[in-house]
N, C-alpha and C positions, 0 to 999 in steps of 0.2 A: 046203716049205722048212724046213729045219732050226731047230731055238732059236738053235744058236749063231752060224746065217749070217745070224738076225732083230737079232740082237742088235750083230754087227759089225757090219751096214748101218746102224743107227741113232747108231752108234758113230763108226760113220768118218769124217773129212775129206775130200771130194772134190775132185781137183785134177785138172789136164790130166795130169800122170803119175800120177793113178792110171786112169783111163777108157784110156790108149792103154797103159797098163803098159810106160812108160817112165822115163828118169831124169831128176833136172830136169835135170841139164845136157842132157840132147836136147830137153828144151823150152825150156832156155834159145837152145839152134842151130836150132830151129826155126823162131824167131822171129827169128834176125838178129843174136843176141849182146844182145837186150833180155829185161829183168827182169819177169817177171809179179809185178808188186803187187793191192795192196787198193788203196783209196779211202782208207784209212787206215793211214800205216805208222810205228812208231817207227824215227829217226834221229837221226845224229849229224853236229852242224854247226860244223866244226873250223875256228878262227880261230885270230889270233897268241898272245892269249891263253891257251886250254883250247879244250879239244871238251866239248860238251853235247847230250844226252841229251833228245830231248822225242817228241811225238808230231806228223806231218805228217800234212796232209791232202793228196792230188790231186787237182785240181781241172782237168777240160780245159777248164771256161769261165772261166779265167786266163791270161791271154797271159803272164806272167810270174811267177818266183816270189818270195814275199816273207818276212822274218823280222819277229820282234817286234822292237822297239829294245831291249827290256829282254834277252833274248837274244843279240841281236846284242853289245850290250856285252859281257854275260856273258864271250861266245867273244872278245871281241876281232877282230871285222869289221872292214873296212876297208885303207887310208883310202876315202872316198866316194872313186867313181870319175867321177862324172856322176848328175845328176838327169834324170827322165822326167815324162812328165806322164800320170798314171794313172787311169781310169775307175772308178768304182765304185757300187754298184745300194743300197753301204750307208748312203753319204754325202752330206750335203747339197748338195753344192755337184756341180755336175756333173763334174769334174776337179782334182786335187791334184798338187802338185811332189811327190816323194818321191826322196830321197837314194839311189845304188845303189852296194852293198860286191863286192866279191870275198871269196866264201868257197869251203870244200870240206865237199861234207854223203856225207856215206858211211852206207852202206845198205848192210845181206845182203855186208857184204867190201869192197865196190866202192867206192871214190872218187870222187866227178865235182865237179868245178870247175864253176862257175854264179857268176852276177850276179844278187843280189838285190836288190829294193828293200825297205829298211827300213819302217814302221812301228808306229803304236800297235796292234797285238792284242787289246788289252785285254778288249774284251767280243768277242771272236771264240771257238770252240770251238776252235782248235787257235794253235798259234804261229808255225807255220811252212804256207806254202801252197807247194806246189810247181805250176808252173803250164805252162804249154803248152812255156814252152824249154825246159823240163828231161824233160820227158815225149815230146815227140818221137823224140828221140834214141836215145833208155835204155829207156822202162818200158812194158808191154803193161798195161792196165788189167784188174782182174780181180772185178769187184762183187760176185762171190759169195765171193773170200777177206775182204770185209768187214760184208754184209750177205746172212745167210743165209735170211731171209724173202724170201717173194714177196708179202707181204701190201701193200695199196694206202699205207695209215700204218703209222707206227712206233707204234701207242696202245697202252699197255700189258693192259688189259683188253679179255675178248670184247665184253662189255656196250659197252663203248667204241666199239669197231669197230660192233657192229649199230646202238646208234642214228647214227654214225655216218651209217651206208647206209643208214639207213631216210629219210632227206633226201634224197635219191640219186632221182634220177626214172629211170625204164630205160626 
């Protein structure tokens, strides 16, 4: 193999139109008119107020999607349209009421209308969770535009990883 074809392989982004050397819109019609995402994508979540600018996470073990309340203000959400009553693996309580807005969060062009439920973010990694309603419909999941390791943790050091596995019974 060539330098310069060692060099684009390590270089390149791989996607489903580069493997079938197609265009995304044929991967976009291949899939049904839905959106191949990451696990993690910036969006824009447009209320009466402004559209704001954050980063979302997909999450398919979400049956619903949610905003920060401090976001949510931002954009101008709402009015509450109905409360739900929502599960959660973070919080004490085994169930919470949480308030849901009408918003439109636009991605890669595309606009989609959703119901979210508002709340506290605060100590979460992202501010907006997109959750099973919004992902059925729209988005192909795609782990490798967000996480390009195969490796078992995300540990920053080798030494990390080995003692790691050295705990590890086989």
């Amino acid at each position: 193999m060539a330098q310069n074809d060692k060099k684009s392989l390590k270089t390149r982004k791989t996607g489903l139109s580069d493997i079938f050397s197609v265009s995304k819109k044929a991967v976009t019609d291949l899939f049904g008119g839905k959106q191949l995402v990451g696990l993690v994508e910036t969006v824009w979540i447009i209320g009466q107020k402004d559209a704001v600018k954050s980063k979302a996470l997909f999450d398919t073990g979400a049956t619903r999607s949610s905003v920060d309340m401090r976001l949510a203000a931002k954009a101008g959400l709402g009015p509450i349209i109905k409360t739900v009553q929502v599960k959660s693996k973070t919080m004490l309580t085994k169930s919470i009421r949480r308030p849901v807005v009408k918003g439109i969060i636009k991605f890669k062009g595309r606009k989609h209308k959703v119901q979210m439920t508002v709340a506290d973010r605060t100590g979460m990694s992202y501010p907006i969770l997109i959750g099973r309603d919004m992902i059925h419909s729209n988005f192909i999941l795609d782990v490798e535009k967000t996480h390009r390791s195969h490796d078992a943790l995300d540990v920053k050091t080798k030494e990390e990883r080995e003692e790691y596995f050295e705990d590890e019974e086989v």
